[in-house]
C-alpha positions in Angstrom: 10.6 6.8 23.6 14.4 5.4 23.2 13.0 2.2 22.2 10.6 3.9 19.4 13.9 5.7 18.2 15.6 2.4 18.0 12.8 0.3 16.2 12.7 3.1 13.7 16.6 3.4 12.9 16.5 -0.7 13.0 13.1 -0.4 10.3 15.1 2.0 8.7 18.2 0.0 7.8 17.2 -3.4 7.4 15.9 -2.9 4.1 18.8 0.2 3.3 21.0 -3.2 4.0 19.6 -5.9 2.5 17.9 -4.4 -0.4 21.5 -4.5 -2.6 22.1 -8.2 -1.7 18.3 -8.7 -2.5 18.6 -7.2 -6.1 21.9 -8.6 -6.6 19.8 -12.0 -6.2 17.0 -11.0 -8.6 19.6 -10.1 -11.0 21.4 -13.2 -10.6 18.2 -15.8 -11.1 16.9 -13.3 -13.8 13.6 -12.6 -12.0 13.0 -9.1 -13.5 9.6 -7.0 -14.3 7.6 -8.0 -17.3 6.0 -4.8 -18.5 2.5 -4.9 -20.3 1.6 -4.4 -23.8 -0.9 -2.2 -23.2 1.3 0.2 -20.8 3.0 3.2 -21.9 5.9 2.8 -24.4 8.1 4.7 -22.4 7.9 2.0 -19.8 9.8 -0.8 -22.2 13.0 0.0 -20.8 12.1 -0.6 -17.7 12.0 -4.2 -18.5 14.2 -6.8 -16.7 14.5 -4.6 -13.6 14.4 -6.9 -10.4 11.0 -6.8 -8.9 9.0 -7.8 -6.0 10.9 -6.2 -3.3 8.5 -5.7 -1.7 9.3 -9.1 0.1 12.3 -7.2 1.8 9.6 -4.7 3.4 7.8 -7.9 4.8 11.2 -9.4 6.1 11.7 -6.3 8.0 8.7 -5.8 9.3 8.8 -9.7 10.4 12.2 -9.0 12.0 11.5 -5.6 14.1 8.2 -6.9 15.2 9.6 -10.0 16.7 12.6 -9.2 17.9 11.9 -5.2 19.2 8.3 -5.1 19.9 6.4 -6.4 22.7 3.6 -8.8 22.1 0.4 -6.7 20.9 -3.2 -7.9 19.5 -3.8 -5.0 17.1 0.0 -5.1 15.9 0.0 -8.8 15.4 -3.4 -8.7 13.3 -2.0 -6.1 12.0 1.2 -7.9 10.7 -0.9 -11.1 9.7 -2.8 -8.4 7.6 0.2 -7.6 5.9 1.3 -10.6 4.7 -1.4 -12.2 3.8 -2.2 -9.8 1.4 1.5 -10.2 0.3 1.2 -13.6 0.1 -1.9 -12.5 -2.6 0.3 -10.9 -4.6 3.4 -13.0 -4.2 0.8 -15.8 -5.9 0.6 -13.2 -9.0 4.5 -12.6 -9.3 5.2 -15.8 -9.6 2.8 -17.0 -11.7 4.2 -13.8 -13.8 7.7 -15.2 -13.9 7.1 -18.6 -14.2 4.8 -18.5 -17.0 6.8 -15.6 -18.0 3.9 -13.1 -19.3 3.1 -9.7 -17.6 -0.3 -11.1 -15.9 -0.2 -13.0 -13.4 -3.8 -14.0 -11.7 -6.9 -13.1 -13.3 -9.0 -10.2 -11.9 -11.5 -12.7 -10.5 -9.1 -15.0 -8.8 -7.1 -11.7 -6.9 -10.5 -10.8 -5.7 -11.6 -13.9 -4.7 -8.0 -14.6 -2.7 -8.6 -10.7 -1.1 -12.1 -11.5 -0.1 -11.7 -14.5 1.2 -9.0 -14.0 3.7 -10.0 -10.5 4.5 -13.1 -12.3 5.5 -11.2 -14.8 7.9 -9.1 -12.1 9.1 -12.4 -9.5 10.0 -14.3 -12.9 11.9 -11.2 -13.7 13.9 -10.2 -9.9 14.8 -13.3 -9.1 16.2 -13.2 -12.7 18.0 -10.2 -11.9 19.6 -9.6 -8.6 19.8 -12.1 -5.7 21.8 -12.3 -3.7 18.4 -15.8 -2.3 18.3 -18.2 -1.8 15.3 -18.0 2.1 15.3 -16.3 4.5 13.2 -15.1 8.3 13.4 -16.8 10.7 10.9 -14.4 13.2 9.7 -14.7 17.0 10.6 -17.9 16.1 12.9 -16.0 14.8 15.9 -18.7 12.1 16.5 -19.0 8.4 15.1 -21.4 5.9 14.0 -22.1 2.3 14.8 -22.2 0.0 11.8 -23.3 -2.9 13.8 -23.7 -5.6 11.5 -22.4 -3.8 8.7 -19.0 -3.0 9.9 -17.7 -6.9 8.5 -18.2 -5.8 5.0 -18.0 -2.4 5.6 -14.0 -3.5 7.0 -13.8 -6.2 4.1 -14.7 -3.1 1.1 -11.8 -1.3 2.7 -9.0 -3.5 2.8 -10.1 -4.7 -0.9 -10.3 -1.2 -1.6 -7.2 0.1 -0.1 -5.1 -3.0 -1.1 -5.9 -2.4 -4.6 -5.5 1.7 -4.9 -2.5 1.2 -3.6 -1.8 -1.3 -6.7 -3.2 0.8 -9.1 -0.8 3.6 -8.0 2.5 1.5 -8.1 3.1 2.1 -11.9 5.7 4.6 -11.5 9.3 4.4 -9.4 8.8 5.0 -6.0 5.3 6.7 -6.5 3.1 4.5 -4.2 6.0 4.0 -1.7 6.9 7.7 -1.2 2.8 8.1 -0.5 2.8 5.3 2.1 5.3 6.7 3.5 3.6 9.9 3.8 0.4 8.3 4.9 2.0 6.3 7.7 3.3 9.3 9.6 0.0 10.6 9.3 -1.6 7.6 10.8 0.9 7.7 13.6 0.3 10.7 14.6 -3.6 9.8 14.6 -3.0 6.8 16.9 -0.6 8.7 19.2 -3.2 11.5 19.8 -5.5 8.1 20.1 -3.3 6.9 22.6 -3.5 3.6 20.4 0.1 3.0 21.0 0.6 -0.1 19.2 -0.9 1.0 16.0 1.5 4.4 16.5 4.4 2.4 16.5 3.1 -0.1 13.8 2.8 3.0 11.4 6.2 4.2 12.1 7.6 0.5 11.6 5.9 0.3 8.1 7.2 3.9 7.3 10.4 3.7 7.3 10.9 0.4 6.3 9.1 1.8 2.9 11.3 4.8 3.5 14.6 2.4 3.4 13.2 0.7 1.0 12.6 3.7 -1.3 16.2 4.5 -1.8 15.9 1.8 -4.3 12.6 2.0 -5.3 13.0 5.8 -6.6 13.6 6.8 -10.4 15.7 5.3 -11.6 14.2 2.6 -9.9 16.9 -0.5 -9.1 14.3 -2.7 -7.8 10.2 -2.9 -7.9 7.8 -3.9 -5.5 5.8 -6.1 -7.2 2.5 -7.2 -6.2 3.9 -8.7 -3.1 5.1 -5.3 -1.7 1.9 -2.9 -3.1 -0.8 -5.6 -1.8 0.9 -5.6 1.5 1.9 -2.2 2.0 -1.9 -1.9 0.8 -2.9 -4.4 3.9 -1.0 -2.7 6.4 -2.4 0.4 5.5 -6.1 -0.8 5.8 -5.6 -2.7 9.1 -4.0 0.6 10.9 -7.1 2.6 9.2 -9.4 -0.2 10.7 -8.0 -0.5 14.6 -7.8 3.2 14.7 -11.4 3.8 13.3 -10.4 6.2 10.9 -11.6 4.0 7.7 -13.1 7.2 6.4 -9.9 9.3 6.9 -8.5 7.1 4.8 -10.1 8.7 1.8 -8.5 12.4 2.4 -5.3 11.1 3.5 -4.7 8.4 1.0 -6.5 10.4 -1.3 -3.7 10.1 -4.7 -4.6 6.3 -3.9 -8.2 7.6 -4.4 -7.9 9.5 -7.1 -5.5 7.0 -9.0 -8.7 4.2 -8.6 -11.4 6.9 -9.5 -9.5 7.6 -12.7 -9.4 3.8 -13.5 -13.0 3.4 -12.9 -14.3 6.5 -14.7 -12.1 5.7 -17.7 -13.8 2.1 -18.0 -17.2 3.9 -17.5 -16.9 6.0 -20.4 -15.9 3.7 -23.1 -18.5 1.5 -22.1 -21.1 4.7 -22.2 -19.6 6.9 -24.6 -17.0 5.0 -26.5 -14.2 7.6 -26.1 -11.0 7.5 -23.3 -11.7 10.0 -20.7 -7.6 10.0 -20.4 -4.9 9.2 -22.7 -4.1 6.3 -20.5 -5.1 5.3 -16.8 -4.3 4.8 -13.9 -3.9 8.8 -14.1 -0.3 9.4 -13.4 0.2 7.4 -17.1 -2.4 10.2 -18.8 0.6 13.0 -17.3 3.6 10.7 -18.9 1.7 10.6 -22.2 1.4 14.0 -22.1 4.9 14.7 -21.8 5.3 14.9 -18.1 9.0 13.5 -17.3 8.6 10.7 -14.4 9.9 12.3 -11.8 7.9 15.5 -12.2 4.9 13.3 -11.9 6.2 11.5 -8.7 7.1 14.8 -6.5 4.3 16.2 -7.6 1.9 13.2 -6.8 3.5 13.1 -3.1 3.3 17.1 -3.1 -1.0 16.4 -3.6 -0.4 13.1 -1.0 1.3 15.9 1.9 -1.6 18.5 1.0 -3.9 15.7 1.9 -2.7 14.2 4.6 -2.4 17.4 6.1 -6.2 18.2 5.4 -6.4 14.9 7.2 -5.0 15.2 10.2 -6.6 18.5 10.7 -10.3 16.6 10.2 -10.1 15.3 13.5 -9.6 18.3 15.3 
């Protein structure tokens, strides 16, 4: 347990450390967000603001997990999870900058990237590793066998997960703070498990977010980009998927949820009905338009995220 403490003070201040010489070197090379047209209008200031930090969140977790923990299956997967999908969305930053616009890779070419490594990465786990094809139902205290389809089934949820978590990172500190939140949970889960590696991987990736977040929140000095929300996103799906909790997932990363849903059904109705379903999605931009102040939005979004991770940790009981 003394080495736990230590990994998490060391996650901890890594990124409380390096973050300022990190910005300072986004500032310098003038690599700053590019904020869309289409976004909110009270966003344009936000322009210029050094982004994908989340590449500090990687180095850390890089760092700790060679140099403090012990060589693990689930938590080296779990890593190569991580930063493939950053990798992903380091592809879309720097297409951003370079070609200096606010997209970076199409739709299709995101989801083709995700899919296709997620693919790799579900063959080669289940070569390797002794992870099984069943999954815990919430509430019922039993689980199901997927058999065959558990490779899509894993697939759909670190494409899902990798994107909600995307989605919600449109607002300073907002999908960090709920990572955070949703990584305690899932440590918890693996302790009572007694899936000790995934524990301590959940722990690592929260407070590296949490060291990270001193920067992060409103006024943000530094975004994650792409590269941090589509790994943080990653690491969050592969701790899900060794655990066997995919379907916790929902409940306790269910802003992430609800952030996506609101995406979706805003598409569906002005293709049905011709008419926005909110003022603006993802959601949290519907309460900024209606004259919610940012940080009002942000508590309260991790106030619903603590509410429902709770409600998830007591499913399994």
């Amino acid at each position: 347990m003394t080495n736990w403490i230590l990994i998490v003070l060391v996650s901890f201040l890594i990124p409380l450390i390096i973050s300022p010489l990190f910005i300072n070197y986004l500032k310098k090379h003038n690599i700053g967000q590019r904020i869309r047209q289409e976004g909110p209008d009270l966003h344009q200031h936000k322009m210029g603001t050094p982004t994908m930090g989340g590449i500090v969140i990687i180095l850390t977790l890089i760092l700790v997990i060679i140099f403090f923990v012990p060589h693990n299956n689930y938590i080296l997967w779990s890593l190569i999870i991580t930063i493939g999908f950053g990798a992903v969305g380091l592809v879309d930053d720097l297409i951003k900058l370079f070609k200096k616009r606010s997209l970076g890779l199409y739709t299709w070419q995101k989801l083709f990237l995700q899919i296709a490594f997620a693919l790799i990465v579900v063959y080669y786990v289940q070569k390797v590793t002794n992870l099984d094809t069943e999954i815990y139902l919430p509430f019922l205290k039993s689980s199901i066998d997927l058999s065959r389809a558990f490779t899509p089934f894993a697939i759909l949820v670190m494409i899902s997960t990798v994107n909600a978590v995307n989605l919600t990172d449109g607002l300073d500190g907002l999908a960090t703070g709920l990572i955070f939140i949703a990584m305690i949970i899932f440590a918890l889960i693996a302790y009572i498990q007694n899936i000790w590696s995934m524990s301590l991987f959940a722990l690592i990736v929260a407070f590296s977010s949490l060291g990270f977040l001193i920067y992060n929140f409103f006024p943000a000095q530094v975004f994650l980009g792409d590269v941090g929300s589509f790994a943080l996103g990653g690491a969050l799906a592969s701790i899900a998927i060794f655990t066997k909790t995919e379907l916790f997932l929902l409940i306790i990363g269910g802003v992430f949820v609800i952030e996506t849903l609101s995406v979706i059904f805003q598409v569906i109705s002005v293709k049905l009905r011709k008419k926005l379903l909110f003022k603006m999605s993802p959601i949290h931009h519907h309460f900024e338009i209606c004259g919610w102040k940012e940080p009002k939005i942000i508590i309260r979004f991790w106030a619903i995220g603590v509410i429902l991770a709770f409600i998830g940790i007591a499913s399994i009981f």
